[in-house]
N, C-alpha and C positions, 0 to 999 in steps of 0.2 A: 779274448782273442788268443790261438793259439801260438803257442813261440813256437819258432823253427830252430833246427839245431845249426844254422850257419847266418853270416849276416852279411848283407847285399847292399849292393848298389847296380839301378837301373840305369840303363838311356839307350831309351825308343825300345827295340826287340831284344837288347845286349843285357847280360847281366853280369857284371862279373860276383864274385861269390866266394866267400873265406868258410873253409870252416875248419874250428879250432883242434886242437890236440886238446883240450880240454873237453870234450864234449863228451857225455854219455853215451858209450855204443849203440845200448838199446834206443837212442832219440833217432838213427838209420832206419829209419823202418825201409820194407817193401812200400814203393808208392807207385802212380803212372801219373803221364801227365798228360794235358787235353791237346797239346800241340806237339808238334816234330821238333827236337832240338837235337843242334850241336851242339858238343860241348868240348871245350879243348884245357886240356892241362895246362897252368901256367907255371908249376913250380915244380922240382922234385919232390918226392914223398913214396910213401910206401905203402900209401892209402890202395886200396882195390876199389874195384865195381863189378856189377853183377845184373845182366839182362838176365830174364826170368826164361827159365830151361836152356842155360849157360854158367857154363865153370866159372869161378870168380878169375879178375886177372887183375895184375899188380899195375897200378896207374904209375905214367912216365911223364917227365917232362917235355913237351910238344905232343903227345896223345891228341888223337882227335876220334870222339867215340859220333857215331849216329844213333839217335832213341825217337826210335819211329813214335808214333799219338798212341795210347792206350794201349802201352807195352810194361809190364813190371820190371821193375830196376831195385837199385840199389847201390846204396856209398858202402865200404864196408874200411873200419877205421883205422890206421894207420900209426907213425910215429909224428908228430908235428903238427903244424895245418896244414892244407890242401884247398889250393885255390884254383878258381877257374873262372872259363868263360863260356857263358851259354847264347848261343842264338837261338830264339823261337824262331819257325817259319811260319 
């Protein structure tokens, strides 16, 4: 099974979702994903993100980003952990 670099908790379409200050940068990869989500910052950090053919920008606390279905993304790592909450649609 493959590990992810953050760890979650589910209920119904919601995730919320930690990921550590310890984690290896390179475990960020570029990925997409099969459905449309929300995702909204829950914490301060100084973590970034990155839509594919867009600048990186520095995440905030209450951000609220849209990642349309099969769009390239990316977390890019920060000081801390960096928590959040996703909605699939």
């Amino acid at each position: 099974m493959e590990s992810k670099p953050y760890s979650e908790k589910r209920n119904g379409n919601t995730i919320y979702r930690n990921f550590s200050q310890d984690i290896d940068e390179s475990e960020l990869i570029w990925h997409r994903d099969k459905e449309d989500r929300y995702v909204k910052v829950l914490n301060e950090s100084d973590w970034g993100f990155q839509m594919d053919n867009e600048l990186p920008r520095t995440l905030k606390e209450g951000d609220i980003i849209t990642i349309p279905s099969k769009v390239y993304h990316r977390a890019i790592k920060g000081n801390g952990d960096l928590v959040i909450k996703i909605k699939e649609l």
